[in-house]
C-alpha positions as a Markdown table, in Angstrom:
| # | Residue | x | y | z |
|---|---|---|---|---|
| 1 | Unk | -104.0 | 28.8 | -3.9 |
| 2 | Unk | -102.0 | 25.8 | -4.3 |
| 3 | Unk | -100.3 | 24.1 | -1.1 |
| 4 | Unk | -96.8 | 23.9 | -1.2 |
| 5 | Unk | -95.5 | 20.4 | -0.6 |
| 6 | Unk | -93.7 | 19.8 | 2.4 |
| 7 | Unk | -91.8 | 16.9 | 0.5 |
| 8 | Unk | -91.1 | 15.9 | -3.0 |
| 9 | Unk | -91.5 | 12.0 | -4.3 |
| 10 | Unk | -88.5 | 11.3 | -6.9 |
| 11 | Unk | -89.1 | 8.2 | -9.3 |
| 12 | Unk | -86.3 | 6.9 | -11.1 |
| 13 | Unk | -86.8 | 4.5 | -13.3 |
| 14 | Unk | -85.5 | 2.0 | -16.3 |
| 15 | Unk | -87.2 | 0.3 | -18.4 |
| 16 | Unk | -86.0 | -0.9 | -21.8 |
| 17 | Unk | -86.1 | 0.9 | -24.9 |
| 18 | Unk | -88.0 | -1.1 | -27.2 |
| 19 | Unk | -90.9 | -1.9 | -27.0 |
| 20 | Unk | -91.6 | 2.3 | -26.9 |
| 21 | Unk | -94.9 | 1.8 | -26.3 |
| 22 | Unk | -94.2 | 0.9 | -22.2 |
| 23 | Unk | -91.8 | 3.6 | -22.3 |
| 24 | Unk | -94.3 | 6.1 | -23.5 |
| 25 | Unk | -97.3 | 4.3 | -21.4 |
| 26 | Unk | -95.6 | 5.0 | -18.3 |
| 27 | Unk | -94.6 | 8.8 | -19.8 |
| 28 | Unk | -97.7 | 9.4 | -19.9 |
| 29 | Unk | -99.3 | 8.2 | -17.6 |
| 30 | Unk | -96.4 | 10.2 | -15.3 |
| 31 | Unk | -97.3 | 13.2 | -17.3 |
| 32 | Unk | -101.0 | 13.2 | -16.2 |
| 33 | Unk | -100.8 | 13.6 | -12.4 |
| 34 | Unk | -98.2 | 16.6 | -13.6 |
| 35 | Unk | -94.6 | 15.0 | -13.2 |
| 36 | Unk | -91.6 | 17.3 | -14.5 |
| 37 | Unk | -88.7 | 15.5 | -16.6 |
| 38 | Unk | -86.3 | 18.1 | -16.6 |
| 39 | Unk | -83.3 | 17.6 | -19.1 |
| 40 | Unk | -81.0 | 16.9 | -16.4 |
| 41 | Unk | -78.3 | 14.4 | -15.2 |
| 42 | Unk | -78.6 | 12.8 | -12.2 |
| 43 | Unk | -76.8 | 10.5 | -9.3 |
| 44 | Unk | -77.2 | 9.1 | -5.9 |
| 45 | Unk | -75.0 | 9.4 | -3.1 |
| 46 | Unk | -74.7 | 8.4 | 0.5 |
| 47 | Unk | -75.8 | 10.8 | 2.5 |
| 48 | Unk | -72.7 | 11.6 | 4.7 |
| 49 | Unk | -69.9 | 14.8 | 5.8 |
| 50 | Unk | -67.3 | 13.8 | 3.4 |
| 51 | Unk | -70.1 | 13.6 | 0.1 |
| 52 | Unk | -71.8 | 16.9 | 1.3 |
| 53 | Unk | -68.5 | 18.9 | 1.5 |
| 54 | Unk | -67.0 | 17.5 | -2.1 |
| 55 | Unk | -70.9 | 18.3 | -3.6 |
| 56 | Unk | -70.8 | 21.5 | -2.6 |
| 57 | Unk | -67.7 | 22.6 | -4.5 |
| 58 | Unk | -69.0 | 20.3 | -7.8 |
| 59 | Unk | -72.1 | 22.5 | -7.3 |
| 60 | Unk | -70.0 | 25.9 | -7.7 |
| 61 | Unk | -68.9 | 24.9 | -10.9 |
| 62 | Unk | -72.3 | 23.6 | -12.3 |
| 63 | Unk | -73.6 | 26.6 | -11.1 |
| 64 | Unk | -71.8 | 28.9 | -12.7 |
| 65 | Unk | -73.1 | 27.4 | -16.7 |
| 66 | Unk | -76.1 | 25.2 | -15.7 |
| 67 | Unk | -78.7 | 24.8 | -12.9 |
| 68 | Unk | -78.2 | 22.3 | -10.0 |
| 69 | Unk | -81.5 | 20.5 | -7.9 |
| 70 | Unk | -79.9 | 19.3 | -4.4 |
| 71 | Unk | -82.7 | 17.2 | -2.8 |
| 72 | Unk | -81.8 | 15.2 | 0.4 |
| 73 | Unk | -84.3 | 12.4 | 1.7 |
| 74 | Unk | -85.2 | 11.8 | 5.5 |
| 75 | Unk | -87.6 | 9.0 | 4.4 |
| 76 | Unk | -86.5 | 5.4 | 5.3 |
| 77 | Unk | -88.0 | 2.7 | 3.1 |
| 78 | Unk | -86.2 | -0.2 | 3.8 |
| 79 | Unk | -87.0 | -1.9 | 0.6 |
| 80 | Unk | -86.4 | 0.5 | -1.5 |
| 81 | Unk | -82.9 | 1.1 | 1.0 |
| 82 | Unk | -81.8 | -2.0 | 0.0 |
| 83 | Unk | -82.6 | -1.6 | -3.7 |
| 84 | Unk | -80.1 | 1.3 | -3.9 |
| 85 | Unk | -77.4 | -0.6 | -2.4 |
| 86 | Unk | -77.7 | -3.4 | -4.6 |
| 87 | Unk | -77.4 | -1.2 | -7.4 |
| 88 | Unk | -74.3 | 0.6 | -5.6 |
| 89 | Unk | -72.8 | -3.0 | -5.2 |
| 90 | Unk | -73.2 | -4.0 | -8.8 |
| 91 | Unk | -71.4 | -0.3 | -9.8 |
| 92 | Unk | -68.7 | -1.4 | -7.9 |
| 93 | Unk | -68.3 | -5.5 | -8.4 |
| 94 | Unk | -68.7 | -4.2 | -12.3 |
| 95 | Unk | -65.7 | -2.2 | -11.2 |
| 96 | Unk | -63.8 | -4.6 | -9.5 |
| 97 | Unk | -64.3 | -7.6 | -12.3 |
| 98 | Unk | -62.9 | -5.0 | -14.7 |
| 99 | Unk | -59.8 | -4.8 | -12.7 |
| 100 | Unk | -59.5 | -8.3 | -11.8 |
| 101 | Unk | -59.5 | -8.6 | -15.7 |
| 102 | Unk | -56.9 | -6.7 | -16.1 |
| 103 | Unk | -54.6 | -8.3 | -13.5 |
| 104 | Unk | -55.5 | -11.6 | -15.6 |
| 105 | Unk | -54.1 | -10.4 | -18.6 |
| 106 | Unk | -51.0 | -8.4 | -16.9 |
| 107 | Unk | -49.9 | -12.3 | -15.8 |
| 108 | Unk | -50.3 | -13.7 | -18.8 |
| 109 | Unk | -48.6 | -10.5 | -20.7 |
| 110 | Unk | -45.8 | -11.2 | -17.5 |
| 111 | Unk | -45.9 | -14.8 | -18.3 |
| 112 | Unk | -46.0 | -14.2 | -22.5 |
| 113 | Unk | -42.6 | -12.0 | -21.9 |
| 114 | Unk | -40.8 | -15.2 | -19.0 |
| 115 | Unk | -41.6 | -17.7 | -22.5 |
| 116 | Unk | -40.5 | -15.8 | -25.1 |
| 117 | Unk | -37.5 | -14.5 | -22.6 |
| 118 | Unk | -38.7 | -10.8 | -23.8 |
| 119 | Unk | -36.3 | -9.6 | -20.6 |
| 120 | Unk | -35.0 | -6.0 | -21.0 |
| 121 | Unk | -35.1 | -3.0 | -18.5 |
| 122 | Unk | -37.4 | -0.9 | -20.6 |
| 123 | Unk | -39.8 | -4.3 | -20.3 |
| 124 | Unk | -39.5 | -4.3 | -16.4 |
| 125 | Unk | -39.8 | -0.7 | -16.0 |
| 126 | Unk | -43.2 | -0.7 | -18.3 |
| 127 | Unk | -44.6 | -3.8 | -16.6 |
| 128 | Unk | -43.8 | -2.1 | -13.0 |
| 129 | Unk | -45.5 | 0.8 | -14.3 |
| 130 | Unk | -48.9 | -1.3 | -15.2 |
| 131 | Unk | -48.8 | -2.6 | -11.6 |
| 132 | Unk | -48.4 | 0.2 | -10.1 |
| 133 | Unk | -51.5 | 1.7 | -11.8 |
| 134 | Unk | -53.5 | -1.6 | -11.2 |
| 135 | Unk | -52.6 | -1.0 | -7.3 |
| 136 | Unk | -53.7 | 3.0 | -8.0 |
| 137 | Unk | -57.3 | 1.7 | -9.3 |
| 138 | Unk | -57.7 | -0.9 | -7.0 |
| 139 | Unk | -57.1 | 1.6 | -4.0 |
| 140 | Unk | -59.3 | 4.0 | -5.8 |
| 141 | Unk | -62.3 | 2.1 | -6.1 |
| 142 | Unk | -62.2 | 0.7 | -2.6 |
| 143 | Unk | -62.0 | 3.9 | -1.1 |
| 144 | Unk | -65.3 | 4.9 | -3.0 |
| 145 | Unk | -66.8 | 1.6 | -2.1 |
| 146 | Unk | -68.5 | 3.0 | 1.1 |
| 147 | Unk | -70.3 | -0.6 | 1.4 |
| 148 | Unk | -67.0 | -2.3 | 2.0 |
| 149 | Unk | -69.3 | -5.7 | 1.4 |
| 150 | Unk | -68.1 | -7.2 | -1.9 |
| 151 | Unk | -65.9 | -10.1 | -1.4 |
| 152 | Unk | -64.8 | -9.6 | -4.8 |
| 153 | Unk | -61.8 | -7.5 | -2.6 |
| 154 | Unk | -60.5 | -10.3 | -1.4 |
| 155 | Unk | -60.0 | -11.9 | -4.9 |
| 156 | Unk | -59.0 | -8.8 | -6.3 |
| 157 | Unk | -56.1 | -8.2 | -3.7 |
| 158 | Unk | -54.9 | -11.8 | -4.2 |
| 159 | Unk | -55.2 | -11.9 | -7.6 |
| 160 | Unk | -52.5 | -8.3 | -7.0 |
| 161 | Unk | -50.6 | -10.6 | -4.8 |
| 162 | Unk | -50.2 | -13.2 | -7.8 |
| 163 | Unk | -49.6 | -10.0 | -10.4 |
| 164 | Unk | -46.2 | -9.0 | -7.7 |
| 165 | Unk | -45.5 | -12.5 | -7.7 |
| 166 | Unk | -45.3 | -12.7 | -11.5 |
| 167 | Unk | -43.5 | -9.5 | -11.2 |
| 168 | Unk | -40.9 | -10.1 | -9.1 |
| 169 | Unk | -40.9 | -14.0 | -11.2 |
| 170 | Unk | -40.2 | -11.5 | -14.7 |
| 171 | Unk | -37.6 | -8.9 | -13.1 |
| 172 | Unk | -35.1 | -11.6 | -11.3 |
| 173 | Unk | -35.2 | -13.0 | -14.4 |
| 174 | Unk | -34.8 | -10.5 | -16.5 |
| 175 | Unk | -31.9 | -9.2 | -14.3 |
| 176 | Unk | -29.5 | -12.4 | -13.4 |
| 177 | Unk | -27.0 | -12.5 | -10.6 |
């Protein structure tokens, strides 16, 4: 009779794809003390109330056309703690570059528009529009950003300052007294 474990140990690992021959070294190697690779996606979150409610109804509707693994650690490794949260940082500063990128190019699209005096209505009512989803996104990452650590925010929200300046710049203009 085989004991039943009282705890599982999940690997996840990367390693690049070429050369194949680590990848299928460490397969392998894996395969001989008897690990399973199911065909399955997977993702890490923090272990808190609001992540454990919103799970539970994702896992209705996996369940109802797929299978679903919930495994929950009580194990505190502190190295390997602090691993996952530089990878959750990077997720998000990845994130937040992407937007600052954006706000770059909405001033210089604002500041394109002032040089070639593109003003109309339909222009300001567009360019509001990008802004406002800028603001949405920016909002929508922080709120998921359950580190709160980056101090990419503070660029980010003052490069949105600089996008509302070049705003407001583009609509007085486009709108004279």
């Amino acid at each position: 009779m085989i004991d039943k474990p009282a705890s599982w140990i999940i690997v996840f690992y990367d390693v690049p794809t070429e050369p194949t021959k680590q990848r299928v070294r460490i397969w392998r190697e894996f395969k001989k003390i008897g690990a399973l690779y199911p065909q399955m996606s997977f993702c890490i979150f923090p272990n808190n109330k609001e992540n454990k409610q919103k799970i539970e109804e994702i896992s209705k509707l996996i369940l109802d056309n797929g299978k679903l693994i919930r495994i929950s650690t009580s194990e505190y490794d502190e190295k390997q703690h602090n691993k996952l949260l530089e990878m959750f940082r990077e997720e998000r500063d990845k994130q937040y570059d992407e937007i600052y990128e954006e706000c770059e190019e909405f001033i210089e699209e604002t500041n394109l528009n002032i040089k070639n005096k593109k003003f109309s209505q339909e222009e300001v009512e567009e360019m509001e529009e990008v802004l406002d989803g800028l603001n949405r996104w920016v909002e929508k990452v922080i709120s998921k950003d359950w580190i709160k650590t980056s101090t990419k925010i503070t660029n980010l929200r003052e490069c949105l300052r600089k996008c509302q300046d070049s705003m407001d710049q583009f609509a007085e203009l486009s709108f004279p007294k």
